[in-house]
C-alpha positions as CSV (number, residue, x, y, z in Angstrom):
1,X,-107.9,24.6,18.5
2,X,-105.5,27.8,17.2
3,X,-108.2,29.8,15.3
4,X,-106.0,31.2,12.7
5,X,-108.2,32.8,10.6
6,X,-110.0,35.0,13.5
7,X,-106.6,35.5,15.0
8,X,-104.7,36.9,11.7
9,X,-104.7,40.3,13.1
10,X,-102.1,39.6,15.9
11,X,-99.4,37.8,14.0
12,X,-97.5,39.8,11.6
13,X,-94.9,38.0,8.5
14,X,-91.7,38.8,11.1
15,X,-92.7,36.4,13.9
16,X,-94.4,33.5,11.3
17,X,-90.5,33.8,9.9
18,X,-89.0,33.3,12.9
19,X,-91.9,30.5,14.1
20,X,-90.9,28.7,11.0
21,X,-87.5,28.9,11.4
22,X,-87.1,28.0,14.8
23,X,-89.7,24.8,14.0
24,X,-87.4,24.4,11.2
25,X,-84.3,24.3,13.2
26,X,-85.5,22.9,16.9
27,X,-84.0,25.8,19.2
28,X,-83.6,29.3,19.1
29,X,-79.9,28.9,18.7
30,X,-79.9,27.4,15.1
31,X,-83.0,29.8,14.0
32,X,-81.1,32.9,15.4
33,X,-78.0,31.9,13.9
34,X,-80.3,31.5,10.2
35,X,-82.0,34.5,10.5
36,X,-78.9,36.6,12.2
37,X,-80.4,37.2,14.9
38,X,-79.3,36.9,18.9
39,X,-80.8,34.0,21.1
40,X,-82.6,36.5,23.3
41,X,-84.7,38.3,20.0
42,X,-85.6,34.9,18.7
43,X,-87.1,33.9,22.5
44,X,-88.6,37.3,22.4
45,X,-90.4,36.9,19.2
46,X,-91.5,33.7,19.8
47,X,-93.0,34.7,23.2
48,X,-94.9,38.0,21.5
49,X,-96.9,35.4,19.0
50,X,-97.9,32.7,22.0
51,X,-99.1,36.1,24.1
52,X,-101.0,37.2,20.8
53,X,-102.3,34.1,20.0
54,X,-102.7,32.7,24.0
55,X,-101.6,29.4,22.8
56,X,-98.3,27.8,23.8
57,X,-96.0,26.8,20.4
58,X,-93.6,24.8,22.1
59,X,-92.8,22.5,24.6
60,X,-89.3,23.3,26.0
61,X,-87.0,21.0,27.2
62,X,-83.1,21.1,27.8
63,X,-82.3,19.3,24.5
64,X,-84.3,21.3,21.9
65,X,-88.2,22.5,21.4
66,X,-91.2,20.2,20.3
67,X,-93.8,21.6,18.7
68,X,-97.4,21.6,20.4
69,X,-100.4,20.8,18.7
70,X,-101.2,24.2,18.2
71,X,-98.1,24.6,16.9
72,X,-97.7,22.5,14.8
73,X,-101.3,23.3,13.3
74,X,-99.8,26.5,12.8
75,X,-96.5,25.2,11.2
76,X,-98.3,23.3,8.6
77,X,-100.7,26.6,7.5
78,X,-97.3,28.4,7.4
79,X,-95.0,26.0,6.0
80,X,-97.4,25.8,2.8
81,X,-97.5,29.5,2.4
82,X,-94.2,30.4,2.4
83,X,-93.7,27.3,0.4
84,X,-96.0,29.4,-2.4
85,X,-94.6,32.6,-1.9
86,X,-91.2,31.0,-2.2
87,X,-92.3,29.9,-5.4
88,X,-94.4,32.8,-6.6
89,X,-90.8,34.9,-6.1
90,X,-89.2,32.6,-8.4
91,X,-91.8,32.5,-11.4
92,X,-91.8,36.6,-11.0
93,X,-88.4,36.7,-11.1
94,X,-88.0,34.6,-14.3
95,X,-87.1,36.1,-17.0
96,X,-89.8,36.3,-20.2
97,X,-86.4,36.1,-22.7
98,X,-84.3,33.5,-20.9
99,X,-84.4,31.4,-18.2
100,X,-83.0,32.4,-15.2
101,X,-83.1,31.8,-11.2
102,X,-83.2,29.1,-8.6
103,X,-83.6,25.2,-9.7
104,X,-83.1,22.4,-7.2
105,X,-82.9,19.1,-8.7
106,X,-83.8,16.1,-6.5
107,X,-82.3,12.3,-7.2
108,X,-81.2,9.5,-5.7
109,X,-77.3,9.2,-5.1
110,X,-76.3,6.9,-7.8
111,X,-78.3,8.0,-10.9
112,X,-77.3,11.7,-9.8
113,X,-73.6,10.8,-8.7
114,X,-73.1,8.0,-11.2
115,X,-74.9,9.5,-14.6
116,X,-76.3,13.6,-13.9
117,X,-73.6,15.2,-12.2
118,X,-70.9,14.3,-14.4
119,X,-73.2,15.9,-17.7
120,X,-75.1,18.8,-15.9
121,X,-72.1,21.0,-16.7
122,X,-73.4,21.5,-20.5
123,X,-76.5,22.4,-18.8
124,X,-75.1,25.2,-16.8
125,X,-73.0,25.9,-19.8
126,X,-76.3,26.6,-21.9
127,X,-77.9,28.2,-19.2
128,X,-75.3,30.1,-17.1
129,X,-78.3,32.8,-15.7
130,X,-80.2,28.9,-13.6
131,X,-78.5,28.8,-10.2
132,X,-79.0,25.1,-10.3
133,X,-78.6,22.5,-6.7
134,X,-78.4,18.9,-6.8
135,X,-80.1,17.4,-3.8
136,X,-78.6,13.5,-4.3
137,X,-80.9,11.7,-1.7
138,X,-82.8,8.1,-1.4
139,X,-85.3,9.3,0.3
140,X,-87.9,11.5,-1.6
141,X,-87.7,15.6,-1.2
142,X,-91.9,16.8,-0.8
143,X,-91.8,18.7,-4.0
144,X,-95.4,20.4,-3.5
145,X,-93.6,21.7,0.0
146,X,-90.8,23.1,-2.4
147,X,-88.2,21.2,-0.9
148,X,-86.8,20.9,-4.3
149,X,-88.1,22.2,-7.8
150,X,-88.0,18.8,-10.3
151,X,-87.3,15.1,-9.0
152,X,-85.8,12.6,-11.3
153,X,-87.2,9.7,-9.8
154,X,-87.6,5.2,-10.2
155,X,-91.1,5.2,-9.2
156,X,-94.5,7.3,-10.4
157,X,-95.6,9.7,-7.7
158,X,-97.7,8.9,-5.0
159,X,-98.8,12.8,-4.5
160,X,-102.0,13.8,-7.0
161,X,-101.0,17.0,-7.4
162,X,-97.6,16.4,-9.0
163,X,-97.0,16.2,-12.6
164,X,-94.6,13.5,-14.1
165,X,-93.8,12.6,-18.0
166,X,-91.9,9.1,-17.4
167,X,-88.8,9.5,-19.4
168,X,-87.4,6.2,-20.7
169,X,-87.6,2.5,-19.3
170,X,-84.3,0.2,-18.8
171,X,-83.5,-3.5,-17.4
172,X,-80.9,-4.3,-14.8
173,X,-77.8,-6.4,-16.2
174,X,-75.1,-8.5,-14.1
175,X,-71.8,-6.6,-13.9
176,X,-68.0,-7.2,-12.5
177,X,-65.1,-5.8,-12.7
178,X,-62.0,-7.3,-14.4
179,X,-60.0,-7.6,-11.5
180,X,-63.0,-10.1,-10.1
181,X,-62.8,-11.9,-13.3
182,X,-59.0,-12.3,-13.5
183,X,-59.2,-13.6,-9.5
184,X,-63.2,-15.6,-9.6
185,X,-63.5,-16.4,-13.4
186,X,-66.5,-16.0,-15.5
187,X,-69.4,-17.1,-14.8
188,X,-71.1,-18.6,-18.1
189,X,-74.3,-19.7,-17.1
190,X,-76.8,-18.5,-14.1
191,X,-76.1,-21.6,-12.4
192,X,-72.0,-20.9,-12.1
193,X,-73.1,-17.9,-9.9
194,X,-73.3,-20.4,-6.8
195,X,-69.6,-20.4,-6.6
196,X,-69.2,-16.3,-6.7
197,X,-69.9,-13.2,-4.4
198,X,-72.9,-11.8,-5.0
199,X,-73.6,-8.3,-3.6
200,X,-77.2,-7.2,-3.0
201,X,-79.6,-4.6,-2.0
202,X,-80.6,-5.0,1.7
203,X,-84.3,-5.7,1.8
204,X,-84.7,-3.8,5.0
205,X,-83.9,-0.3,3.1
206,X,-86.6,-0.1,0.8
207,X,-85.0,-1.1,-2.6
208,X,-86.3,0.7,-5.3
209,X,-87.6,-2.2,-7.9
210,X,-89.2,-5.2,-6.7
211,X,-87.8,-8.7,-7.0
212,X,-83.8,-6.4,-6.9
213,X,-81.9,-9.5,-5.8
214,X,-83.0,-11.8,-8.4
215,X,-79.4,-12.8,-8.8
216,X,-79.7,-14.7,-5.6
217,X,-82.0,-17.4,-7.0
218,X,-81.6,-17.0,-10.7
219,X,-80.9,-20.7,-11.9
220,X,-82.1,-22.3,-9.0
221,X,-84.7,-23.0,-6.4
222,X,-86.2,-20.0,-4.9
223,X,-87.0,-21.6,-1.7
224,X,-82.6,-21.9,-1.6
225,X,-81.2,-18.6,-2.2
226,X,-77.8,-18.0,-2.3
227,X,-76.1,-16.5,0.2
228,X,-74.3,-12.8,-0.4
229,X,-71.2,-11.9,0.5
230,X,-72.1,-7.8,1.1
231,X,-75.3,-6.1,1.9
232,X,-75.6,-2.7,0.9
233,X,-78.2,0.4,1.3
234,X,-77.8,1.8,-2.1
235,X,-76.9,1.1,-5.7
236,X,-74.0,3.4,-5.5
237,X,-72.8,2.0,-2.9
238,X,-73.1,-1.7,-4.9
239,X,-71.6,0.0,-7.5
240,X,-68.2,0.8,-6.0
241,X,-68.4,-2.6,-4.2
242,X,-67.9,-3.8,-7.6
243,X,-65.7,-1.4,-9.1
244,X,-63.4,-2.6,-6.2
245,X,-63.6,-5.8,-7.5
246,X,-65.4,-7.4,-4.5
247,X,-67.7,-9.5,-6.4
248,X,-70.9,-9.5,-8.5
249,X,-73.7,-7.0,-9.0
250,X,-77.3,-6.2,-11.0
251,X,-77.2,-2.8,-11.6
252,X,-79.4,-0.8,-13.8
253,X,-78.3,0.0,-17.4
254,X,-77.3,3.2,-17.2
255,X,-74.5,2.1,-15.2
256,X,-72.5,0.4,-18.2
257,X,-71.8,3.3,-20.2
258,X,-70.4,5.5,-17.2
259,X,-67.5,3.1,-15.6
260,X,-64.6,1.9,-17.8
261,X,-63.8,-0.8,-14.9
262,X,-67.2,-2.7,-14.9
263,X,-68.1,-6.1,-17.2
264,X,-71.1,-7.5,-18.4
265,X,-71.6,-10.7,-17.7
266,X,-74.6,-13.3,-18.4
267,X,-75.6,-11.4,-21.7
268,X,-79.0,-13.7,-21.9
269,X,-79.6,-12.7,-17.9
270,X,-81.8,-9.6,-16.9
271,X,-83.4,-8.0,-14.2
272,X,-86.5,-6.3,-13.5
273,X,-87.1,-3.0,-15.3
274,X,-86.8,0.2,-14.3
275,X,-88.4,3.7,-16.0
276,X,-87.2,7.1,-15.2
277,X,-89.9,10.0,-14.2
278,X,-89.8,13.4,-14.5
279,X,-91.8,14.9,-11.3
280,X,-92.7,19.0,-10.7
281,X,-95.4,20.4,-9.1
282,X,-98.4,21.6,-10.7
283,X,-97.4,25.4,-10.3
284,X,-93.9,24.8,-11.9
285,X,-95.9,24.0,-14.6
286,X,-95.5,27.3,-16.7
287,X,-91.8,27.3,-15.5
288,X,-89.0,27.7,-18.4
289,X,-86.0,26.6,-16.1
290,X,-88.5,23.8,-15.4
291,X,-89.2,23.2,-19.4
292,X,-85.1,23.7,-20.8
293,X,-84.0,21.7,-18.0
294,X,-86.7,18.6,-18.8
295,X,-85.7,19.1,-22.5
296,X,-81.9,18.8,-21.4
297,X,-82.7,15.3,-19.9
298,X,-84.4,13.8,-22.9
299,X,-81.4,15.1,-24.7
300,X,-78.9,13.4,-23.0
301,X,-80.7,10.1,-22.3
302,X,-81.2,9.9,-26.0
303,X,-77.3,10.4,-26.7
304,X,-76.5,8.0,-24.0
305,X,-78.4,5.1,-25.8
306,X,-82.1,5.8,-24.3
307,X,-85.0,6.2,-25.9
308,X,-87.4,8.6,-24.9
């Protein structure tokens, strides 16, 4: 086993950058091209910290580099610190008067596409000195790794050492658009939904509530769902399904007050429900970018309709 600890002497913050990066990126190509820096210099580095260390970091093969278990022992020791540091830089450089620096903001694709992006100008508006990113992804962002500052996310953490404040609850409702109305009619009662399209979540993607396709047996046997016309991987992708008018969609609340072209329909029908988390790790904790921008959430969700 790499001893790292006894071993300290003969690796210096230079070649740990450039181990990072290259595990980071796969080849000495893409980490010299990050770090500016020529194929041959990258190799070289690389090849100084396996002679100091007399371990090999890499298995090399013609289409890319693999870590070894030594390295990726290593990796993991180094990925966390410069995590901290990374994170350390950006409390220090915070100002004590106003808030200021980096702030990545994780979400999935439709809540940040569909409701955050369109209002996170009056954030940067308020707070012009927050270099804010949206990172709009399905799939979670390791927030104690500092992959991204906050997450705004469906579901309670499954990391201990993450702090969350759950934000507001809300129900999924049955939408269309009025062009499907106009061609399909309207369906009045649960039942009437045997003779539309129905456009689902695919239950091989993970959907984010349980029991998400309730429409396909609401108002009839369980053991006889109906059958959908369109499958989808995300709820923003069901979304524009039914913005297009292909058919009929449960969608969460927040939905209905951003699209002019969707319906509610089946008033008395509603889905499983769905609560909003705010997620940071622990050492964010003191953070005010971390605090105004939390704040700026509650705000909005409470203007939209939301109580939090």
């Amino acid at each position: 086993m790499l001893a790292i600890s006894n071993r300290a002497e003969t690796m210096d913050w230079d070649k740990l950058r450039v181990f990072h990066a290259v595990a980071e990126a796969g080849s000495f190509t893409h980490a010299g091209d990050i770090l500016n820096l020529s194929q041959s210099a990258v190799s070289r580095q690389i090849s100084a910290l396996e002679e100091s260390l007399k371990a090999a970091l890499f298995h090399r093969h013609a289409r890319g580099l693999i870590l070894t278990e030594q390295g990726e022992l290593l990796y993991e020791t180094v990925h966390e610190v410069f995590g901290k540091l990374a994170s350390v830089e950006a409390r220090l450089g915070e100002s004590r008067e106003r808030p200021e620096g980096p702030l990545t903001v994780t979400t999935t694709l439709a809540f940040g596409s569909i409701w955050l992006t369109p209002r996170i100008k009056r954030f940067m508006d308020r707070y012009p000195d927050i270099d804010v990113t949206l990172a709009l992804n399905d799939t979670e962002l390791d927030l104690a790794m500092r992959q991204a500052d906050v997450a705004v996310r469906f579901m309670p953490p499954r990391q201990p050492d993450l702090i969350q404040r759950q934000l507001v609850s809300m129900p999924y409702y049955v939408f269309a658009a009025p062009e499907y109305l106009e061609t399909h009619g309207l369906p009045e009662r649960a039942e009437d939904l045997d003779h539309h399209r129905l456009i689902i979540y695919a239950d091989e993607f993970k959907p984010p509530v349980g029991n998400i396709n309730w429409l396909l047996t609401a108002g009839r046997d369980d053991n006889r769902p109906r059958k959908p016309v369109l499958r989808l991987n995300n709820l923003y992708g069901m979304f524009r399904a039914v913005e297009s008018g292909l058919g009929i969609a449960a969608l969460p609340e927040y939905f209905s007050s951003e699209s002019s072209n969707l319906v509610r329909i089946l008033p008395d029908r509603q889905g499983p429900m769905i609560s909003i988390y705010f997620v940071y790790a622990e050492e964010m904790r003191h953070s005010k970018r971390v605090a105004v921008f939390r704040d700026f959430l509650i705000n909005e969700l409470n203007n939209s309709g939301f109580s939090c």
